[in-house]
PDBQT receptor file of N, H, CA, C and O in Angstrom, charges set to zero:
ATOM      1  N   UNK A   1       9.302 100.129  20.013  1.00  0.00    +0.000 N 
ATOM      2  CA  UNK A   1       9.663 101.186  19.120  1.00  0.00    +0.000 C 
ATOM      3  C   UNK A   1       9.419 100.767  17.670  1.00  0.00    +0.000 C 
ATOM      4  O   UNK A   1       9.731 101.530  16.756  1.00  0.00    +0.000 OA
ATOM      5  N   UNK A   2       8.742  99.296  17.386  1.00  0.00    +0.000 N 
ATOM      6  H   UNK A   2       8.489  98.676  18.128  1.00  0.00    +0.000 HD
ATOM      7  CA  UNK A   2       8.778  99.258  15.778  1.00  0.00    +0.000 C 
ATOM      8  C   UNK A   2       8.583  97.824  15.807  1.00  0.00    +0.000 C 
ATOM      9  O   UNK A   2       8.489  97.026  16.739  1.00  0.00    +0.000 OA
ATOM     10  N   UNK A   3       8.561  97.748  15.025  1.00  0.00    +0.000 N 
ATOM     11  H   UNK A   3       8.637  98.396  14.268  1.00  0.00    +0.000 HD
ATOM     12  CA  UNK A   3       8.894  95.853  14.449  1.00  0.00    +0.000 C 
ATOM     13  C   UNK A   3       9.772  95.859  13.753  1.00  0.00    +0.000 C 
ATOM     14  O   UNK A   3       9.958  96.547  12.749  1.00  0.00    +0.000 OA
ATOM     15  N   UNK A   4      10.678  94.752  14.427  1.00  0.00    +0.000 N 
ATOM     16  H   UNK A   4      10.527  94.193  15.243  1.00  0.00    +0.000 HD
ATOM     17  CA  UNK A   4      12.012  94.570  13.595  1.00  0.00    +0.000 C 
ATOM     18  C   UNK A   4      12.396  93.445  13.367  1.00  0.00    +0.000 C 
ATOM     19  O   UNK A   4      12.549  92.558  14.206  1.00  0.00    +0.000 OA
ATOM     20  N   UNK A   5      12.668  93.346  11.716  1.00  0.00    +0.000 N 
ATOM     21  H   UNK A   5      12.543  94.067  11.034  1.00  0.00    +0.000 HD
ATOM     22  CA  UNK A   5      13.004  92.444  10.808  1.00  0.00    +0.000 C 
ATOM     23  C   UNK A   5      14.217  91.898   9.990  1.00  0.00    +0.000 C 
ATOM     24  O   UNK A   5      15.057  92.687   9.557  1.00  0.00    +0.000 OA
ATOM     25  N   UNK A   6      14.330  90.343   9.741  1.00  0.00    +0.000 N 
ATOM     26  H   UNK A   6      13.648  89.702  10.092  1.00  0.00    +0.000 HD
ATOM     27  CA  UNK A   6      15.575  90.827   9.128  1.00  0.00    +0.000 C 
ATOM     28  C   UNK A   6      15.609  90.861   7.720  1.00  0.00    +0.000 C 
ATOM     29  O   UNK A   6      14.489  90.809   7.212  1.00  0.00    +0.000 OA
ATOM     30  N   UNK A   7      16.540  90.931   6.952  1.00  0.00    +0.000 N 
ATOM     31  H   UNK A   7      17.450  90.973   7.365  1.00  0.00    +0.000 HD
ATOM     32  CA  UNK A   7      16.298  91.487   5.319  1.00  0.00    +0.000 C 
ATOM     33  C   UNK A   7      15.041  90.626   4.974  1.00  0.00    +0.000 C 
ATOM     34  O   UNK A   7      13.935  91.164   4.911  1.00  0.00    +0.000 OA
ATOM     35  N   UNK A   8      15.247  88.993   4.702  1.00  0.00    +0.000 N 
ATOM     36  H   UNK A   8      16.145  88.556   4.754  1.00  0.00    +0.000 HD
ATOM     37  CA  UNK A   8      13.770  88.668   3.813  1.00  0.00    +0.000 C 
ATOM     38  C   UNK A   8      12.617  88.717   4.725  1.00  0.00    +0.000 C 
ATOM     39  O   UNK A   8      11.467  88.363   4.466  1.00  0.00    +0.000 OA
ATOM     40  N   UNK A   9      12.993  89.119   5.636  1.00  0.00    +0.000 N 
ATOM     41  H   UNK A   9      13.927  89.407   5.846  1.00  0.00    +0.000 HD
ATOM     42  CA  UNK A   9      11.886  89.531   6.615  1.00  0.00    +0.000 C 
ATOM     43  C   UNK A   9      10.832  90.705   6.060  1.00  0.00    +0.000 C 
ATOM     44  O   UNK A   9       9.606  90.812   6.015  1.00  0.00    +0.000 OA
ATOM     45  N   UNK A  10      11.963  91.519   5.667  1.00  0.00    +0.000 N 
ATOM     46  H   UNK A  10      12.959  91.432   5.703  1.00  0.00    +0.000 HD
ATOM     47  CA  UNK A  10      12.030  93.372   5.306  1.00  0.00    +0.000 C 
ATOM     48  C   UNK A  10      11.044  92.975   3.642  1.00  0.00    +0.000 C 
ATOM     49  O   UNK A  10      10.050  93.590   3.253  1.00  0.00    +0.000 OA
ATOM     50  N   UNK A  11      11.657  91.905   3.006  1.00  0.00    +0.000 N 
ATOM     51  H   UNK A  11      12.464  91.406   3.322  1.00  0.00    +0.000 HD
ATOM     52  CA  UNK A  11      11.283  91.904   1.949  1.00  0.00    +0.000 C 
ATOM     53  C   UNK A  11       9.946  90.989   1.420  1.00  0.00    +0.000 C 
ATOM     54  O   UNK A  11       9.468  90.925   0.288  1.00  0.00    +0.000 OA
ATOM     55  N   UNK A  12       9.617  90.452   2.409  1.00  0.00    +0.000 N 
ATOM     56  H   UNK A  12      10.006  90.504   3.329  1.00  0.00    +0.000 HD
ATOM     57  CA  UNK A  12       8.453  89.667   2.196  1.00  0.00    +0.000 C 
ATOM     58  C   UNK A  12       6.913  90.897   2.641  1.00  0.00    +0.000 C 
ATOM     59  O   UNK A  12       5.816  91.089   2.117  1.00  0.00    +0.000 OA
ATOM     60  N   UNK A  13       7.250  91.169   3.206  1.00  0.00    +0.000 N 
ATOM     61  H   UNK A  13       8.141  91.013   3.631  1.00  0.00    +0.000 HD
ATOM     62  CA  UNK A  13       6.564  93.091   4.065  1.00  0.00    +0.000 C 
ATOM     63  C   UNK A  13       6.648  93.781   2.532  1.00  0.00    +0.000 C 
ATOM     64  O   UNK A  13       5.670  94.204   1.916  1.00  0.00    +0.000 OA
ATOM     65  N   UNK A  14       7.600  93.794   2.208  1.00  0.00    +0.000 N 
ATOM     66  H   UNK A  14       8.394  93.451   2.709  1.00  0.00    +0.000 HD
ATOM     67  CA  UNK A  14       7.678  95.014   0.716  1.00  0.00    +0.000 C 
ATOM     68  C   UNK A  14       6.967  94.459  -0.070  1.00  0.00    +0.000 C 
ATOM     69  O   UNK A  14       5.907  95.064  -0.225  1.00  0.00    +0.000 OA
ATOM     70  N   UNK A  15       7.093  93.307  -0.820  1.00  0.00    +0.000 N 
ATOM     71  H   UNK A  15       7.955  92.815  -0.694  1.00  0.00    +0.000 HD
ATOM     72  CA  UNK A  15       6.396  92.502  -1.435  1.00  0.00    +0.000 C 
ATOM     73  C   UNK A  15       5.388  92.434  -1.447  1.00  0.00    +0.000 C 
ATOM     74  O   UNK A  15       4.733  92.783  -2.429  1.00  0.00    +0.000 OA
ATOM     75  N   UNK A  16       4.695  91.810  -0.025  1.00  0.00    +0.000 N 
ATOM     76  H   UNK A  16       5.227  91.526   0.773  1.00  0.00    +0.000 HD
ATOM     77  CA  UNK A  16       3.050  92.037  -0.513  1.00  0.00    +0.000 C 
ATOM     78  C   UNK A  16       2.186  93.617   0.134  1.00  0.00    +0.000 C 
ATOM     79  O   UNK A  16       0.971  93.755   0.272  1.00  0.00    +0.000 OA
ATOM     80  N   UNK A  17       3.178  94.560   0.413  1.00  0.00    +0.000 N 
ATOM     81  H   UNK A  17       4.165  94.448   0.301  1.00  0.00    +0.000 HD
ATOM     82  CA  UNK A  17       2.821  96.018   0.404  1.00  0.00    +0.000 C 
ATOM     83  C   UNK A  17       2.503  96.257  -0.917  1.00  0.00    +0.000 C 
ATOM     84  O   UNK A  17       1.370  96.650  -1.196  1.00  0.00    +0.000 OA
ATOM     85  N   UNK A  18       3.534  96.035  -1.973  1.00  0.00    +0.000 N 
ATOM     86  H   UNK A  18       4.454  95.716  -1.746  1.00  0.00    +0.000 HD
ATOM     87  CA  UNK A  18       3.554  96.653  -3.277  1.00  0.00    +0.000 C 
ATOM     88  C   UNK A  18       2.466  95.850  -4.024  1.00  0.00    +0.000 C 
ATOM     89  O   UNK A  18       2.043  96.404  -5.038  1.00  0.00    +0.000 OA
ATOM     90  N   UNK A  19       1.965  94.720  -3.733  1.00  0.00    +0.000 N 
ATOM     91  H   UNK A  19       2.308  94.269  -2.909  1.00  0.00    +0.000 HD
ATOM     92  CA  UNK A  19       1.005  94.127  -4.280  1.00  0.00    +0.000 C 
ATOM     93  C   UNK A  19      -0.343  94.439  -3.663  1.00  0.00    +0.000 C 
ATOM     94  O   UNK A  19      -1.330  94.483  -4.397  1.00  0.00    +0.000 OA
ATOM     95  N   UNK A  20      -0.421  94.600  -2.713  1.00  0.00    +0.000 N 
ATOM     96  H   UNK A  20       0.381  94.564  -2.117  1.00  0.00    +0.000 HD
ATOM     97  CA  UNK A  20      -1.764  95.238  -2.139  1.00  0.00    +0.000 C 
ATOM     98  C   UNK A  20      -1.852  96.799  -2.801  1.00  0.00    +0.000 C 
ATOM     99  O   UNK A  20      -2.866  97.078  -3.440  1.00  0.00    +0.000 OA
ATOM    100  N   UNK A  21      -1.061  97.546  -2.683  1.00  0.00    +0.000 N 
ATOM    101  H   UNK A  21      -0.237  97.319  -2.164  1.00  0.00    +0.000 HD
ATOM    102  CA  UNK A  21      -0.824  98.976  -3.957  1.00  0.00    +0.000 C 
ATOM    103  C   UNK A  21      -1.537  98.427  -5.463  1.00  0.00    +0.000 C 
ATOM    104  O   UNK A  21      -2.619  98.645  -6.009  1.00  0.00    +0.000 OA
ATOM    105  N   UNK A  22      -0.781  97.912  -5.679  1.00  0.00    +0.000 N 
ATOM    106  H   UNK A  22       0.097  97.734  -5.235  1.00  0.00    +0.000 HD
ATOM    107  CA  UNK A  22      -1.259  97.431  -7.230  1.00  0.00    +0.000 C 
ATOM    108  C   UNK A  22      -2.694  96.988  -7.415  1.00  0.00    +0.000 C 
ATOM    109  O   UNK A  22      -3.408  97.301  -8.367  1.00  0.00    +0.000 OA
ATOM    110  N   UNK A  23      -3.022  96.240  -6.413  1.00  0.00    +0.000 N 
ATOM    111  H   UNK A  23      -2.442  95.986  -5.640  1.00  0.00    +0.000 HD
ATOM    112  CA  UNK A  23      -4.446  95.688  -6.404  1.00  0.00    +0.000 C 
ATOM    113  C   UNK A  23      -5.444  96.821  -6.467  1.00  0.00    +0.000 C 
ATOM    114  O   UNK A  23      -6.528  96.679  -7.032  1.00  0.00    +0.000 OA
ATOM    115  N   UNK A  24      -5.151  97.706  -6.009  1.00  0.00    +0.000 N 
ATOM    116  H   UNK A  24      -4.270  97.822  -5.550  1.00  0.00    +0.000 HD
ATOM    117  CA  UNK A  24      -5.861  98.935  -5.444  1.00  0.00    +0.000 C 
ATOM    118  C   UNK A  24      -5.550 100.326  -6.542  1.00  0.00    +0.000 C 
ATOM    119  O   UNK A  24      -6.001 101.458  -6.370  1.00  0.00    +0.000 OA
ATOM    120  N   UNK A  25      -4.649  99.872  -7.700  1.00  0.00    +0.000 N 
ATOM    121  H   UNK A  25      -4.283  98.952  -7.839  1.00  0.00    +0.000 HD
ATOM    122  CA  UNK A  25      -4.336 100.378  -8.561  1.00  0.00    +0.000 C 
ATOM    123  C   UNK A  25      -3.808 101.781  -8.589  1.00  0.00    +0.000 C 
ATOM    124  O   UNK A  25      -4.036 102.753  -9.309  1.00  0.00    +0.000 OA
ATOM    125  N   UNK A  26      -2.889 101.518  -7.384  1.00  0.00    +0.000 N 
ATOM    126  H   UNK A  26      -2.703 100.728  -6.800  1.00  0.00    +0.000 HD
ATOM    127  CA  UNK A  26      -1.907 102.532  -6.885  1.00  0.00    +0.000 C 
ATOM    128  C   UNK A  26      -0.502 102.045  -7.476  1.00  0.00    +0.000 C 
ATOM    129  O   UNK A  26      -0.111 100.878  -7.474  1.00  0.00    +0.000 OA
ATOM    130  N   UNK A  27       0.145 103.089  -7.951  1.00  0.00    +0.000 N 
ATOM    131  H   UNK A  27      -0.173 104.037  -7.952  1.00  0.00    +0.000 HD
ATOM    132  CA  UNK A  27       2.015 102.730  -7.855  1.00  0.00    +0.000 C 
ATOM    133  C   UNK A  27       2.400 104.287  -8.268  1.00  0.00    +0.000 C 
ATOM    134  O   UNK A  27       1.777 105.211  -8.791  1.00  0.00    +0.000 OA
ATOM    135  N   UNK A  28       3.642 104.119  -7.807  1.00  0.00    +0.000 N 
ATOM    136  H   UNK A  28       4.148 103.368  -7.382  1.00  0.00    +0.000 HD
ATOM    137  CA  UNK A  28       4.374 105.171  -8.106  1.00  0.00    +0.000 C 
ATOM    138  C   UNK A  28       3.968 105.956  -9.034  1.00  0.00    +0.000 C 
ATOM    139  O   UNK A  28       3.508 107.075  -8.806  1.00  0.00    +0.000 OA
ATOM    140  N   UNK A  29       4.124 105.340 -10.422  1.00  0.00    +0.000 N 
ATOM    141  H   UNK A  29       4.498 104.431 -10.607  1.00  0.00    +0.000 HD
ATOM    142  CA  UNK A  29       4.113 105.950 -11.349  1.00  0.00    +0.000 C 
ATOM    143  C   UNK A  29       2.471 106.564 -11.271  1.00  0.00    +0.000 C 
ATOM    144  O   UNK A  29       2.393 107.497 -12.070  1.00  0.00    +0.000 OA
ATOM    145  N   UNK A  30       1.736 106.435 -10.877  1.00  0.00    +0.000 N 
ATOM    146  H   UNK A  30       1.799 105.677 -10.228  1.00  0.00    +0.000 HD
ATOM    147  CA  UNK A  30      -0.093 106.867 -10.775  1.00  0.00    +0.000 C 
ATOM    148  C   UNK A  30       0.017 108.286  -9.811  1.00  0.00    +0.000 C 
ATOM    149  O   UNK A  30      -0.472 109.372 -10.125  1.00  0.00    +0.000 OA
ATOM    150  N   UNK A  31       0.915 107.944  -8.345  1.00  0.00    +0.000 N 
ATOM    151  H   UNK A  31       1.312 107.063  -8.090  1.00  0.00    +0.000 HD
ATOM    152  CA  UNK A  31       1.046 109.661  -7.529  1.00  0.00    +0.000 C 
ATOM    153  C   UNK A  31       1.686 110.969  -8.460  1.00  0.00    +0.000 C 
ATOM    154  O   UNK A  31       2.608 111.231  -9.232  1.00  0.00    +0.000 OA
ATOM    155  N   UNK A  32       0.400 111.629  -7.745  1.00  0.00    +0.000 N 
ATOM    156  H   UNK A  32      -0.349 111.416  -7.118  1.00  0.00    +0.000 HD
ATOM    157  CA  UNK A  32       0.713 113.119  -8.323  1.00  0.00    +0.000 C 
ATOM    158  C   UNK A  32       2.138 113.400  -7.597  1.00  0.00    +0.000 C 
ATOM    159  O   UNK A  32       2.531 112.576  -6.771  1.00  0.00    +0.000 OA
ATOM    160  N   UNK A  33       2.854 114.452  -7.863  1.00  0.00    +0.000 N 
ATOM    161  H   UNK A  33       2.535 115.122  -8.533  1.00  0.00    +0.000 HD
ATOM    162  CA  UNK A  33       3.931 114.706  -6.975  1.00  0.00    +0.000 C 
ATOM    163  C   UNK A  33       3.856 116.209  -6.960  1.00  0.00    +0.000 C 
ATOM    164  O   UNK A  33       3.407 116.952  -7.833  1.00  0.00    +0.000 OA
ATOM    165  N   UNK A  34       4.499 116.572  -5.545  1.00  0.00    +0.000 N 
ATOM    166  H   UNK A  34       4.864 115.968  -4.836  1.00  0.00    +0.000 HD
ATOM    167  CA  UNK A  34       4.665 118.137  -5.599  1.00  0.00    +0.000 C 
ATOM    168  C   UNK A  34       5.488 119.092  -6.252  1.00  0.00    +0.000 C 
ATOM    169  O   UNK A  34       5.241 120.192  -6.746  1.00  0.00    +0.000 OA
ATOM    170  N   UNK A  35       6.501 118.432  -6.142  1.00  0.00    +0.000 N 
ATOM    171  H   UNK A  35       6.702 117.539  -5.740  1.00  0.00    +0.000 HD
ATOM    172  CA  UNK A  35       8.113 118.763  -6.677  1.00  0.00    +0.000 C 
ATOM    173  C   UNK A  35       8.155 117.780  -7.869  1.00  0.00    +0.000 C 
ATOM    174  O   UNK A  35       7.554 116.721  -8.050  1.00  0.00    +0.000 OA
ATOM    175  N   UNK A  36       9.171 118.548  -8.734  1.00  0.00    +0.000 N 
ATOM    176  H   UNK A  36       9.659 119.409  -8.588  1.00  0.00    +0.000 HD
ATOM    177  CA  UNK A  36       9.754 118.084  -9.684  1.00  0.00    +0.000 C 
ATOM    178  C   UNK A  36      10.658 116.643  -9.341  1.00  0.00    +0.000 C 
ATOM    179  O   UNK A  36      10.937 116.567  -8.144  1.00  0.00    +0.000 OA
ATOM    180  N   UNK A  37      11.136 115.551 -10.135  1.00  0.00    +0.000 N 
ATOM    181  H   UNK A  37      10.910 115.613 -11.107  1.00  0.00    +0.000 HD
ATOM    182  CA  UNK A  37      12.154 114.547  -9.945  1.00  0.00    +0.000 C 
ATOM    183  C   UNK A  37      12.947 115.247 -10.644  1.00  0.00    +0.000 C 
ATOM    184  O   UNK A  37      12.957 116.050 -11.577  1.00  0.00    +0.000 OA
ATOM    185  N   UNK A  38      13.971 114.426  -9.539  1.00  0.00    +0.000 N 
ATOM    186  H   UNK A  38      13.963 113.773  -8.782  1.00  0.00    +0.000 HD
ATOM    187  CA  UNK A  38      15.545 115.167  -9.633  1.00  0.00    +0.000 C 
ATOM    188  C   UNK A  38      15.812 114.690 -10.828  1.00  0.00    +0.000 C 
ATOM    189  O   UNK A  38      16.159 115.768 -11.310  1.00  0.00    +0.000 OA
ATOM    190  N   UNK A  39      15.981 113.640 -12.056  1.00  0.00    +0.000 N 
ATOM    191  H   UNK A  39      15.699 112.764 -11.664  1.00  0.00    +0.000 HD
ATOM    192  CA  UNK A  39      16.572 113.453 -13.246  1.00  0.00    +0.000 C 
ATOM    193  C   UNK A  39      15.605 115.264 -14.110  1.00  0.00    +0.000 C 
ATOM    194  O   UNK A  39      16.021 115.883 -15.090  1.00  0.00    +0.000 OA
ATOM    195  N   UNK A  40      14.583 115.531 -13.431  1.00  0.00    +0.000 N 
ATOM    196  H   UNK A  40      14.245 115.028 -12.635  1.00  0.00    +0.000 HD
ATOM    197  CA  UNK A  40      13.831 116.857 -14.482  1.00  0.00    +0.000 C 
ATOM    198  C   UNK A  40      14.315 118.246 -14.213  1.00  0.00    +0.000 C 
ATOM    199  O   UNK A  40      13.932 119.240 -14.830  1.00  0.00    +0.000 OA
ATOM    200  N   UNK A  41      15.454 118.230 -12.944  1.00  0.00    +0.000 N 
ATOM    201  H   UNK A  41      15.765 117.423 -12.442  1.00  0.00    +0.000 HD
ATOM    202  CA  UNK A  41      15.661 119.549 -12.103  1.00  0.00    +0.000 C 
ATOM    203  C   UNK A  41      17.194 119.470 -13.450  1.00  0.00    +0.000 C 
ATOM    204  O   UNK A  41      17.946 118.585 -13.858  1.00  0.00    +0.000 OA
ATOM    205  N   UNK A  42      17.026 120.732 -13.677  1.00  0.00    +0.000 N 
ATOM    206  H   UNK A  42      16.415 121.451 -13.346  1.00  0.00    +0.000 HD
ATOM    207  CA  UNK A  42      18.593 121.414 -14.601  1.00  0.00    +0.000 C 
ATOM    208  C   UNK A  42      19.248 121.642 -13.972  1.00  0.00    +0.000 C 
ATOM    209  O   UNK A  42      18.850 122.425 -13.110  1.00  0.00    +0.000 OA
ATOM    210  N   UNK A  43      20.576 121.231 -13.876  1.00  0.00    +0.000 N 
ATOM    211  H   UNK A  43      20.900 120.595 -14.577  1.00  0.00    +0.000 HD
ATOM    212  CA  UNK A  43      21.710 121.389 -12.865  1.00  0.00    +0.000 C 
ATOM    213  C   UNK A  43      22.519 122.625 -12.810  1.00  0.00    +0.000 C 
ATOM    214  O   UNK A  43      23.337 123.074 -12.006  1.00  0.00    +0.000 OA
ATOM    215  N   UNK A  44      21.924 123.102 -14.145  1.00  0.00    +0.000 N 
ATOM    216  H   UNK A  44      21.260 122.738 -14.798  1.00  0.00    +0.000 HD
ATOM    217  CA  UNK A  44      22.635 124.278 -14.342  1.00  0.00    +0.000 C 
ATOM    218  C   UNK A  44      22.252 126.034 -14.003  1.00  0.00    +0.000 C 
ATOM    219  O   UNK A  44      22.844 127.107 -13.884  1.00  0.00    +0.000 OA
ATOM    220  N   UNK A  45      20.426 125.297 -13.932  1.00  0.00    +0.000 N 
ATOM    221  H   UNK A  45      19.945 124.426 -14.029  1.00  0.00    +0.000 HD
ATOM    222  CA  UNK A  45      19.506 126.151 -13.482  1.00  0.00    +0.000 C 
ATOM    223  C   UNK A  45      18.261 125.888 -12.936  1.00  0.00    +0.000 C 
ATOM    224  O   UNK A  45      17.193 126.320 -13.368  1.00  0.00    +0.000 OA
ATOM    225  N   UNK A  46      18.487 124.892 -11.609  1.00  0.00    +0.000 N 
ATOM    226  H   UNK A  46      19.355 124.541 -11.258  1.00  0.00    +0.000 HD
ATOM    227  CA  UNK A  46      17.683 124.360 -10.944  1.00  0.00    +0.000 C 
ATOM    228  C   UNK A  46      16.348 125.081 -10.179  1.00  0.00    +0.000 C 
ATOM    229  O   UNK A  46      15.420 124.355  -9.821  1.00  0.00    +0.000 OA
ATOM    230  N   UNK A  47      16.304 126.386  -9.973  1.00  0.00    +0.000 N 
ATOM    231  H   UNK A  47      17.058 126.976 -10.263  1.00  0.00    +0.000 HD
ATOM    232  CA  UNK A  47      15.402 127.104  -9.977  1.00  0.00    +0.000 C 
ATOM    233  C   UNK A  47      14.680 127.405 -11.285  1.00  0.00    +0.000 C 
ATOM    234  O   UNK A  47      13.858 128.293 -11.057  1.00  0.00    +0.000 OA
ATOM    235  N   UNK A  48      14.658 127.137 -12.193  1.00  0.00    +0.000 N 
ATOM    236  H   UNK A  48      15.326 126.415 -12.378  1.00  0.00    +0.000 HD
ATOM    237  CA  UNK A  48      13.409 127.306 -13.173  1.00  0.00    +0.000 C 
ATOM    238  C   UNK A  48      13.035 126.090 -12.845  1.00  0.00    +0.000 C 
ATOM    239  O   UNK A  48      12.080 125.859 -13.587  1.00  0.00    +0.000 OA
ATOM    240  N   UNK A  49      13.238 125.071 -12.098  1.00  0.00    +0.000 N 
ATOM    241  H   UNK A  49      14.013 125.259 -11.495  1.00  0.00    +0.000 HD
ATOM    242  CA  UNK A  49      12.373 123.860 -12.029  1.00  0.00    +0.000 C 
ATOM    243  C   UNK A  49      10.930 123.743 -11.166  1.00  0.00    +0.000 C 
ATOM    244  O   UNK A  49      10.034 122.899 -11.135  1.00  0.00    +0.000 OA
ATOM    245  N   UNK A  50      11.208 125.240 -10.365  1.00  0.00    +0.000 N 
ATOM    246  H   UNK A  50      11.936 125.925 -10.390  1.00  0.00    +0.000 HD
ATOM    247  CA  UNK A  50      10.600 125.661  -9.193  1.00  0.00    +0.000 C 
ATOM    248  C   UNK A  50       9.732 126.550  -9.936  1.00  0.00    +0.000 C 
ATOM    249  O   UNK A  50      10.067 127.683  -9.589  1.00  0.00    +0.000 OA
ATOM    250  N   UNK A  51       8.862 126.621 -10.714  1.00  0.00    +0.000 N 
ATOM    251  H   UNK A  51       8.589 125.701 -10.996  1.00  0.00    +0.000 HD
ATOM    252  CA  UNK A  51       8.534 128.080 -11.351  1.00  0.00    +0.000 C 
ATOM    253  C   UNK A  51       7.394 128.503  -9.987  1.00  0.00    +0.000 C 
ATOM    254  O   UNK A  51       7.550 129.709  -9.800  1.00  0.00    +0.000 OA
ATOM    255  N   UNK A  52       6.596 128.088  -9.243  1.00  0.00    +0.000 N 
ATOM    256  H   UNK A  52       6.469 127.108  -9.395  1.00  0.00    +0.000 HD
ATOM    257  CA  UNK A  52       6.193 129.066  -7.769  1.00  0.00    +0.000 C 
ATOM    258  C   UNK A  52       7.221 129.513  -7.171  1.00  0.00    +0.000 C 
ATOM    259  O   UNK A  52       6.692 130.615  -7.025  1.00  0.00    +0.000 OA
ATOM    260  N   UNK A  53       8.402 129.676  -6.604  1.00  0.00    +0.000 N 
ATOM    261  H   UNK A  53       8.832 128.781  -6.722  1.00  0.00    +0.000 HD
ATOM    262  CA  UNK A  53       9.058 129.957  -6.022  1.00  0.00    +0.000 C 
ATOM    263  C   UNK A  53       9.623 131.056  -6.393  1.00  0.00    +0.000 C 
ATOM    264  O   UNK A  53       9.856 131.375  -7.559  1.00  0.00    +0.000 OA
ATOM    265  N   UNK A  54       9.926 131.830  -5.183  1.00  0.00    +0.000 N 
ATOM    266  H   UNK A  54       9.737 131.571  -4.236  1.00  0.00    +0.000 HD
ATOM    267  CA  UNK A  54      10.656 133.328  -6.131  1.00  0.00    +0.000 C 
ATOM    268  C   UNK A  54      11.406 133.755  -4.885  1.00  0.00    +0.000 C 
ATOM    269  O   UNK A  54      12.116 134.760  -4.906  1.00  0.00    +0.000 OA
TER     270      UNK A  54
């Protein structure tokens, strides 16, 4: 069902994931996204964050 690890197990896997990303001059901050991030959604009027949606 998976490969299973234990934490620095988990984290040596993350580690050189995020460095093979980088190499390849991928990271987070580079993906387009579909949706808004939640710190940009207004809490007060979280549908204008959606402006397709109706």
């Amino acid at each position: 069902d998976g490969l299973h690890l234990t934490a620095d197990g988990n984290k040596v896997v993350f580690d050189e994931l995020v460095e093979t990303l980088k190499k390849e001059g991928l990271s987070v901050a580079s993906l387009p996204s579909d949706l808004p991030l939640l710190s940009e959604i207004d809490p007060r009027d979280p549908l204008k964050s959606f402006p397709d949606t109706k």
